[in-house]
Each structure stands twice: as structure tokens, then as C-alpha cells.
N, C-alpha and C positions, 0 to 999 in steps of 0.2 A: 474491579474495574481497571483497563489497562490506559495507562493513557495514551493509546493508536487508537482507541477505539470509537472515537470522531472519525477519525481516518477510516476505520472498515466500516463504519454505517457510508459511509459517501461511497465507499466502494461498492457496495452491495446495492446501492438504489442507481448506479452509475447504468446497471444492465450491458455494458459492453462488452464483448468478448476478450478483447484485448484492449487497452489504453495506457497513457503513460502519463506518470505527472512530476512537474520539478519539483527539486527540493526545496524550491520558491513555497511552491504550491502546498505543498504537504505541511509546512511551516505554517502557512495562513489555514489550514484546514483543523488543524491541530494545536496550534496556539504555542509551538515548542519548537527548536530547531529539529530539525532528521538528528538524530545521534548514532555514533554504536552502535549502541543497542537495539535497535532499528531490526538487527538481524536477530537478536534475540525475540522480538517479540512479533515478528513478521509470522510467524506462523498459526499464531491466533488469527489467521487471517483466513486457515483451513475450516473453520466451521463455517461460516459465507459462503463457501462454495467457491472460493478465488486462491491464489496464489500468488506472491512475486516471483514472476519470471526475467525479470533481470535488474539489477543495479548497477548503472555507469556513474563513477563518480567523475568519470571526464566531461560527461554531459551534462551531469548530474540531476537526472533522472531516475524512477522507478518504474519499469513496467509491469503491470499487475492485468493478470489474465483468469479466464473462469475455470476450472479446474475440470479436465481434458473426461474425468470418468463421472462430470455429475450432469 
């Protein structure tokens, strides 16, 4: 068990194509601040059928979209 993985069931019942969430957001979703490692484990994101298509830490935002060949 990963601990994002609050985070990708929300993403997977989200149903949007594209949407984006702060790192407010993902901190209340998750129970843990966004870290590092974030980018490590973002890819377990690929079996949901979604992906992170972008990190602004200026905005501090993540946008997370459905993955373009499913």
C-alpha cells in the first residue's frame, strides 16, 4: 500500500479528463504534506488510467489528466 493511494482512488472516481488540485488539496486528501517523493511515487498513478501532467510549484498545483491511449 502506497501512501498516495487516497490520492489516486479520488483521482479515479474524479472521472475528468483533465483537473488540477493544490497542494492544499492533496494534503487534506492524503493526510501528509505533497513531498519529494511525490515524483517518485506518481506513477503508480499509471494503473487508474491517469497521469501527472504537470507540477507548478509556483502555483503549487498538480494537474492530473486521463491517460491520452486508454
Amino acid at each position: 500500500m502506497s501512501k498516495y493511494d487516497p490520492l489516486w482512488e479520488y483521482v479515479n472516481h474524479n472521472r475528468s479528463k483533465s483537473f488540477k488540485l493544490t497542494f492544499s488539496e492533496i494534503q487534506d486528501i492524503v493526510g501528509i504534506p505533497i513531498d519529494h517523493s511525490f515524483l517518485k511515487y506518481k506513477k503508480e498513478l499509471l494503473k487508474y488510467g491517469y497521469q501527472v501532467e504537470k507540477i507548478s510549484m509556483k502555483e503549487q498545483v498538480v494537474v492530473f489528466g486521463i491517460l491520452k491511449n486508454c
